[in-house]
Structures are given as C-alpha cells and as structure tokens.
NUFI-750265 format. One line per field, with one value per atom (N, C-alpha, C, O): z, x, y. Coordinates in pm, whole numbers, padded with zeros to 5 digits. Example, Ala and Ser with C-alpha at 12.3 -4.5 7.8 and 13.67 -1.06 7.14 Angstrom:
# NUFI-750265
pz: (00780:00780:00780:00846:00708:00714:00787:00804)
px: (01319:01230:01320:01424:01285:01367:01290:01341)
py: (-00569:-00450:-00330:-00332:-00225:-00106:00003:00114)
//
This chain:
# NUFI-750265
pz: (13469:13615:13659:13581:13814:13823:13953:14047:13880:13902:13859:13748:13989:13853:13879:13981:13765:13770:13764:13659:13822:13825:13777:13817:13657:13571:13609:13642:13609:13634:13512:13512:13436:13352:13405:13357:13478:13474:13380:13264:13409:13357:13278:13336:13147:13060:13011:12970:13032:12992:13057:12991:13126:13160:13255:13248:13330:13489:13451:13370:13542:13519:13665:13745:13685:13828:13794:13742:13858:13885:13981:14014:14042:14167:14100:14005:14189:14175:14252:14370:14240:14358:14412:14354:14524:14589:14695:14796:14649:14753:14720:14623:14869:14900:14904:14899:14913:14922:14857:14770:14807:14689:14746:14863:14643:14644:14485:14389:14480:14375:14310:14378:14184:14110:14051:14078:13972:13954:13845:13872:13730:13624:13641:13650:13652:13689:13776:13736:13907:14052:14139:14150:14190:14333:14439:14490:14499:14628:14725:14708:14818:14910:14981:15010:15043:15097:15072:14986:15125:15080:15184:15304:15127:15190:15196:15161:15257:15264:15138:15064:15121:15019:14970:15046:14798:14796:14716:14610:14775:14781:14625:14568:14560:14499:14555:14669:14497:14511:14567:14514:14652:14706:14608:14650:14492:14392:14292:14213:14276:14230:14285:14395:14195:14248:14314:14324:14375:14452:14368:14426:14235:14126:14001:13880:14154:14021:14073:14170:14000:13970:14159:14234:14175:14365:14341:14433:14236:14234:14212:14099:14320:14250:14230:14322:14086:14026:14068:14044:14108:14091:13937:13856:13940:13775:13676:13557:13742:13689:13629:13516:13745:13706:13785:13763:13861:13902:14057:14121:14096:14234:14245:14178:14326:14344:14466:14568:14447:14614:14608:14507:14696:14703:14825:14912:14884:15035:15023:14951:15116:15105:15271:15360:15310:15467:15451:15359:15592:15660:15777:15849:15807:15912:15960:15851:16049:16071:16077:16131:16005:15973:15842:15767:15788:15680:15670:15762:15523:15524:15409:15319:15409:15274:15237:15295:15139:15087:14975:14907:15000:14911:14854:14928:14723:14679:14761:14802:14775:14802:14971:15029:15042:15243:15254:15201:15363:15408:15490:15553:15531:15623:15742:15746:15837:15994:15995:15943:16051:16062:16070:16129:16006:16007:16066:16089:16107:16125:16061:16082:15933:15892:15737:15739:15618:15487:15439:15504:15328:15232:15344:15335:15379:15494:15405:15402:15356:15217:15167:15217:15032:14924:14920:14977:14895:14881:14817:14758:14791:14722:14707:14811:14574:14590:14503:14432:14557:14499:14362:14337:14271:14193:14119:14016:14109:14096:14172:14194:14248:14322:14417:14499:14458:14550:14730:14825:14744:14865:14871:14784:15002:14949:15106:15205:15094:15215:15169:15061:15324:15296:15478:15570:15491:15633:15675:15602:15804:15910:16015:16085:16037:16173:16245:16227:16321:16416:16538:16585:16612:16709:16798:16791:16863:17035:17083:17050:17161:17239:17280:17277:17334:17388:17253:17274:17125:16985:17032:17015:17101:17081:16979:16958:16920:16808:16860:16944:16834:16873:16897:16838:17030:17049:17083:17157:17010:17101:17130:17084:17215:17287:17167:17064:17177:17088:17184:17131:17328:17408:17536:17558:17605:17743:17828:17918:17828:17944:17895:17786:18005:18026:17883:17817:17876:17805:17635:17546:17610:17483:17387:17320:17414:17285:17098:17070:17022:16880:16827:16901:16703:16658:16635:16634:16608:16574:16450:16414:16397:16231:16248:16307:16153:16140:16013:15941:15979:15843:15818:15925:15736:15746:15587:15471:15655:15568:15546:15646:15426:15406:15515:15549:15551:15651:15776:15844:15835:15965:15978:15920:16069:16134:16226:16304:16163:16252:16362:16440:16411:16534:16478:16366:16592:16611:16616:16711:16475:16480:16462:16455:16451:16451:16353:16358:16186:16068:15987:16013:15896:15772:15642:15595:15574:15426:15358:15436:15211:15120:15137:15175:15096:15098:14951:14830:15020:14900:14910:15022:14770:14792:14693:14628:14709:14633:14505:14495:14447:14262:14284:14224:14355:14375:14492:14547:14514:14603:14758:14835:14803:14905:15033:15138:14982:15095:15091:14978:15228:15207:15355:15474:15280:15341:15348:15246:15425:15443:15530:15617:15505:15623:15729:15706:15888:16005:16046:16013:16149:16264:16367:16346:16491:16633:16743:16733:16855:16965:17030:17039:17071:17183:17276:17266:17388:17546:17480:17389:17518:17451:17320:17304:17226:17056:16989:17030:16882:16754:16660:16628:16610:16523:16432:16437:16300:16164:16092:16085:16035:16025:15929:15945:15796:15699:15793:15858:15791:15833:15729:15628:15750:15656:15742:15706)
px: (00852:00858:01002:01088:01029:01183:01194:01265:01085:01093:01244:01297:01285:01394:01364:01344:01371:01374:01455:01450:01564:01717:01650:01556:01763:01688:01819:01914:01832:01936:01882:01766:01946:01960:02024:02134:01971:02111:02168:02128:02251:02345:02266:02180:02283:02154:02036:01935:02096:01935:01786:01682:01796:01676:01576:01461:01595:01576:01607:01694:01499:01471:01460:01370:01541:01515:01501:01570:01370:01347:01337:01222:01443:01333:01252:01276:01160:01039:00994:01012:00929:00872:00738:00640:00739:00608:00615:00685:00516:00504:00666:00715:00709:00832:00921:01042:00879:00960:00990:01005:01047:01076:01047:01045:01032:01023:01088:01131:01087:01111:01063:00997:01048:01021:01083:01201:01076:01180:01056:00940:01119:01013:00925:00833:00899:00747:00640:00536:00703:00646:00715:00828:00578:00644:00640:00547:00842:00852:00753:00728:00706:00592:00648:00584:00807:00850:00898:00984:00858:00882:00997:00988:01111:01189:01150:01039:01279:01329:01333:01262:01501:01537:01623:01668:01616:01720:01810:01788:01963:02102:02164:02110:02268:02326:02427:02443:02535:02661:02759:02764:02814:02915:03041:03102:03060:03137:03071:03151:02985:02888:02796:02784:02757:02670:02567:02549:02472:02347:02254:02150:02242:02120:02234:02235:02345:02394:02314:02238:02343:02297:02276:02371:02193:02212:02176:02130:02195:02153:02234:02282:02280:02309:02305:02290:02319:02283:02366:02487:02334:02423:02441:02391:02526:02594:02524:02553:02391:02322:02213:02168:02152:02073:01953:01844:01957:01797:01769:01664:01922:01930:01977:02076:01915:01927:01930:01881:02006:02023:02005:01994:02006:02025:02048:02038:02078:02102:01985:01998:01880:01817:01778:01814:01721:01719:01562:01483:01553:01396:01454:01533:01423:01424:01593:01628:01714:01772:01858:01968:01786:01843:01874:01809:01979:02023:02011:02038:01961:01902:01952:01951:02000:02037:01956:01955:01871:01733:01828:01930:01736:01817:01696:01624:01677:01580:01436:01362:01411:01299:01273:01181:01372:01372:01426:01534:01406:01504:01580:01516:01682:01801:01780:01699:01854:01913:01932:02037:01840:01910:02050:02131:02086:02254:02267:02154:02346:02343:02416:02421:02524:02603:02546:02507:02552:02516:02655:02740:02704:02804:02874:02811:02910:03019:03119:03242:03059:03127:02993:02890:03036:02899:02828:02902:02722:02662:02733:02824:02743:02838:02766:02716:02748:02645:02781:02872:02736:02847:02785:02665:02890:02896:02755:02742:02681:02527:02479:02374:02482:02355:02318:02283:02302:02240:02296:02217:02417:02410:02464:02527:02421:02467:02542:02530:02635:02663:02709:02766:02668:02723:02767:02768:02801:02821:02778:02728:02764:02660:02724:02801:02698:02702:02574:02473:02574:02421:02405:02509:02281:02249:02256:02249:02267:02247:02113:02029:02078:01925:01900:01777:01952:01893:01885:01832:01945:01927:02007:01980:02122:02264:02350:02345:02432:02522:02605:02688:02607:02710:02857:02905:02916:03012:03108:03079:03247:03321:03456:03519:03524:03647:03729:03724:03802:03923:04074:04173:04074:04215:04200:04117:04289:04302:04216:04181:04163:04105:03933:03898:03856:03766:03658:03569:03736:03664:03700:03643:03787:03877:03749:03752:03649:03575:03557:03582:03513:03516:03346:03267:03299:03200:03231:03351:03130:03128:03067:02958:03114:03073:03090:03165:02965:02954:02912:02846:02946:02956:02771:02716:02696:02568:02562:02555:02568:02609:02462:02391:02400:02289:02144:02050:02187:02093:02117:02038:02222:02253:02402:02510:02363:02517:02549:02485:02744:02806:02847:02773:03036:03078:03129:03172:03111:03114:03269:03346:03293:03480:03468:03366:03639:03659:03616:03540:03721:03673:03641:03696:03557:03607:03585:03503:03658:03655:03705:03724:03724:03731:03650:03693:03511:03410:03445:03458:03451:03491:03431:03421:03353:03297:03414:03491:03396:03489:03372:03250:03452:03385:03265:03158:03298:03161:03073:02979:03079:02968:02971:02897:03024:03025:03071:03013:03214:03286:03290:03299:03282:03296:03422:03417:03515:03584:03645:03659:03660:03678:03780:03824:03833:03939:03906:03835:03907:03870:03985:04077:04008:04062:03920:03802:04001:03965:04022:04090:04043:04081:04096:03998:04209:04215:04271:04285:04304:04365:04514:04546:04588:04697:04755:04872:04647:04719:04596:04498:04578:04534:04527:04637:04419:04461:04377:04262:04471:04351:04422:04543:04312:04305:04203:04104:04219:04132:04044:04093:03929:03779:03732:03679:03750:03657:03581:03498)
py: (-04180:-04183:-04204:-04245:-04168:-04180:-04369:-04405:-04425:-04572:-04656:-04665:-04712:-04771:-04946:-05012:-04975:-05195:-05242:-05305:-05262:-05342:-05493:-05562:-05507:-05659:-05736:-05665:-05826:-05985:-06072:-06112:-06091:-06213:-06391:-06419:-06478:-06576:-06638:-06628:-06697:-06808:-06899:-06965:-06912:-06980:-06938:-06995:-06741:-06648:-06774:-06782:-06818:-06910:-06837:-06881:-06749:-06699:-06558:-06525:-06451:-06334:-06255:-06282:-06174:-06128:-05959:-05871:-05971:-05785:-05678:-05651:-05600:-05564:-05422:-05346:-05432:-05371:-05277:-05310:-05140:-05080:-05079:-05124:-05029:-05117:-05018:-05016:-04923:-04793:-04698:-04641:-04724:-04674:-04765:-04742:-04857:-05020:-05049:-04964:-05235:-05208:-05399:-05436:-05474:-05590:-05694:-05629:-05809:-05891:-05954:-06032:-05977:-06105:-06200:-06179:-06313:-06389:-06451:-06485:-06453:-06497:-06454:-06535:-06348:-06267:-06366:-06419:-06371:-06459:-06313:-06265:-06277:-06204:-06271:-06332:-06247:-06294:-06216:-06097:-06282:-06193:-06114:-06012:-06133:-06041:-05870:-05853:-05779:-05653:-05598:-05623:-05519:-05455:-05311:-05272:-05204:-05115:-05083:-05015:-05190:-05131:-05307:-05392:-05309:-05420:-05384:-05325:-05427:-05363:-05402:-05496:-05336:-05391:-05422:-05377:-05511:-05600:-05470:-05359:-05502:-05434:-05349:-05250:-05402:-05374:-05297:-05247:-05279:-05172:-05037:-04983:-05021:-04868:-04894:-05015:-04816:-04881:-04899:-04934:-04890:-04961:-05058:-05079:-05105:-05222:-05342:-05344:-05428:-05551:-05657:-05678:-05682:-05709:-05867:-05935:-05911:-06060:-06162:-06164:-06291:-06377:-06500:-06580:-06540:-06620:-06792:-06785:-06901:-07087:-07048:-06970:-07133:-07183:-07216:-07203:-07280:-07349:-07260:-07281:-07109:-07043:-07104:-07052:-07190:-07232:-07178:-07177:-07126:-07077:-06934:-06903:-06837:-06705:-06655:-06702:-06530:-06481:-06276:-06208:-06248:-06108:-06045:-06131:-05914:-05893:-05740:-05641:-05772:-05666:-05605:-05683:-05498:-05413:-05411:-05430:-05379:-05403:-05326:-05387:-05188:-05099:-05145:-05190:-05163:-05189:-05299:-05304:-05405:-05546:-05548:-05474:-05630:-05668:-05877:-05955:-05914:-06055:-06067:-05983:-06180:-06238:-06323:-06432:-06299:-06345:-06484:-06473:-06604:-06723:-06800:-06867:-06789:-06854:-06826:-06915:-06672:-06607:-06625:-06568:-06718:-06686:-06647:-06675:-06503:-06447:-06488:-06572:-06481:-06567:-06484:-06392:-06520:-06462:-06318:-06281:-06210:-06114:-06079:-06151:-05959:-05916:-05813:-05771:-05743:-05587:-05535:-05414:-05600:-05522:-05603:-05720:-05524:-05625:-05647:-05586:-05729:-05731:-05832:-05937:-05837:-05898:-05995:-05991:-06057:-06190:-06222:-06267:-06179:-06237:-06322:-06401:-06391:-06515:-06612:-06553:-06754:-06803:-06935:-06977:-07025:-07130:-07217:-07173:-07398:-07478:-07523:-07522:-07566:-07515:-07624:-07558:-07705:-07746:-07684:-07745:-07579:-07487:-07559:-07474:-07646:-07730:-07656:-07663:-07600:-07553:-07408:-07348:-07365:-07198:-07169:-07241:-07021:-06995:-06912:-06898:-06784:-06673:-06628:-06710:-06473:-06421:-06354:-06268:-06344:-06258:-06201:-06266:-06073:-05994:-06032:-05963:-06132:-06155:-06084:-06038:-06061:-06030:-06123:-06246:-06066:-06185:-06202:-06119:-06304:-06300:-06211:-06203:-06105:-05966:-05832:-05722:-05871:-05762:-05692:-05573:-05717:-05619:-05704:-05825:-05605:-05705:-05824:-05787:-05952:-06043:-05964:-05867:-06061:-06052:-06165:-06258:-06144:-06230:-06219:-06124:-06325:-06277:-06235:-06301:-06132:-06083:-06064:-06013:-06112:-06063:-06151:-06239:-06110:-06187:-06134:-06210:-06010:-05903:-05952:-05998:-05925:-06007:-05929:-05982:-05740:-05618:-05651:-05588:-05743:-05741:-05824:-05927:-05735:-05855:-05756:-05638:-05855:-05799:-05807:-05865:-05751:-05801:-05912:-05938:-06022:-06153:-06205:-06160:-06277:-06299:-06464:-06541:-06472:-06634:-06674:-06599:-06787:-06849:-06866:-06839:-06893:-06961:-07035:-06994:-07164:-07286:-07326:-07317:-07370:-07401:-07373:-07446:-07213:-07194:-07184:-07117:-07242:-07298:-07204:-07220:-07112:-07017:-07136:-07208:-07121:-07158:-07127:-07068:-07174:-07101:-06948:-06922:-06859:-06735:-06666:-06672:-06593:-06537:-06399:-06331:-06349:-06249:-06169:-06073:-06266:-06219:-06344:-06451:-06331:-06440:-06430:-06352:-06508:-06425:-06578:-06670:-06600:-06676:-06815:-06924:-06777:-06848:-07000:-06982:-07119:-07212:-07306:-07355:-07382:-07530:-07565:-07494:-07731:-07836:-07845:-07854:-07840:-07875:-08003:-08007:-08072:-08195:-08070:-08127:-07996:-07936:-08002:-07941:-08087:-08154:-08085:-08056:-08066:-08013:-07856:-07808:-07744:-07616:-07586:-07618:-07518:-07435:-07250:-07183:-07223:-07091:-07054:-07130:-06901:-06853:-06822:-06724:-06846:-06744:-06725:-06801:-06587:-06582:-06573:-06547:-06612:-06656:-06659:-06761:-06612:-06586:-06730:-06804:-06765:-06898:-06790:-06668:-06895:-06821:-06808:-06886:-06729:-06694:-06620:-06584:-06604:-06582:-06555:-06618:-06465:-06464:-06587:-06633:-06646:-06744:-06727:-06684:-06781:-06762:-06876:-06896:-06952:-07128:-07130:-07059:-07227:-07243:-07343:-07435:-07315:-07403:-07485:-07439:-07613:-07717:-07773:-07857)
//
C-alpha cells in the first residue's frame, strides 16, 4: 500500500511515536495508545521533508510534541493536547526544559473575531504586523513582532527568549525573561 508510518524513537529508546492513517487523515500513537485526536495532516520538522520525522522528544523521553493542521489551523499538539490555534505552523520549534517538566513553543494567533492577530509595528495608526506570541506551559504571552531563540536555564526554572516590539518611537528587540 502507498500508506506511510513515520516512526520516532526517543531519547532512551523508551517511547515510540507513530503517525498513522485514518481514512484520509492521519492520527498518532505513542506506545501503541491512540491520541483521540485526528488531523488533516501531521507535519514534519521544518528542517526536513514532509515524511521527516515531526516529533519531539524532553531529554528525558517521557514528554512529546508535534505540529499538526485541522482544515486551516495549525496546533502544536504537547503530550497528546492540542494547543491554541495558529495560522502559520513552524514559527519556532517546540522546546521542553531540560527534565521535561515545562514546554514552550510560538504562535501566529487569531483574534476574537478569527482574523489573524495583529499588532502595532509604526507610528501611523495602519502600521500594524502579524503578531506572534510565546506559549509558555500552555499560557500565550504578550503579543510581538518576531521571536526566536527559545531558552530554559539548565534547572528548568527560568525561560528566556528574543522579541522585537514596537514602543511609541523605535523598533525594539530585548531578550524576554
């Protein structure tokens, strides 16, 4: 058959990730447990082909993530919930500290009305940008231009990252802890 099973091994061969097809869809397992949720389609890693590897693995192996579509949304699925709708996938990878215990990745969100977030990028009232936000153990933060270098502290405690952001006057881009 021209079925394909993208397999994930983790960290400690301990943990088994498969996706699977399901109709036209395509869904997951994880130690042979299906997540109940069914996609579109689930993505591989931005740095790969579209049947590379879309899974990833904590250090530890006990925590997993993937970015998969459902008609026009993109979700970064974390330990089998799907997260906050996106409208754009890949944005910055998933990234878990380093005992797995917290995860965060980035989002293009919608607004209350399902137009893409926006926010100020200039002085003129028209100067706005897409908007991208951090989502720290679940919870999107404040709303920027861009952001990129996703970091926990080796104890897992503390997380920081790069944004730029618009104040009245200037462009600014400032490491976020």
């Amino acid at each position: 058959s021209n079925e394909h099973h993208v397999i994930a091994v983790s960290p400690g061969r301990h943990r088994v990730a498969v996706v699977v097809p399901s109709g036209s869809r395509q869904t997951v397992r994880i130690d042979d447990q299906v997540l109940s949720d069914v996609f579109d389609e689930v993505l591989g890693k931005r740095s790969s082909s579209s049947l590379g590897n879309p899974f990833t693995f904590s250090a530890d192996g006990e925590h997993y993530g993937f970015t998969a579509k459902r008609g026009a949304m993109y979700f970064t699925v974390v330990d089998g919930k799907a997260g906050i709708p996106s409208e754009l996938p890949y944005i910055v990878e998933l990234k878990f500290s380093h005992g797995g215990a917290r995860h965060a990745y980035v989002i293009a969100p919608f607004d209350s009305a399902g137009r893409p977030e926006q926010v100020a990028s200039g002085e003129s009232e028209t100067s706005r940008a897409r908007a991208y936000r951090v989502v720290l153990d679940g919870v999107p933060g404040t709303p920027y231009i861009s952001v990129e270098n996703l970091m926990f502290s080796a104890d897992g405690r503390r997380f920081a990252y790069v944004a730029t952001g618009y104040m009245p006057g200037k462009s600014t881009t400032a490491i976020v802890v």
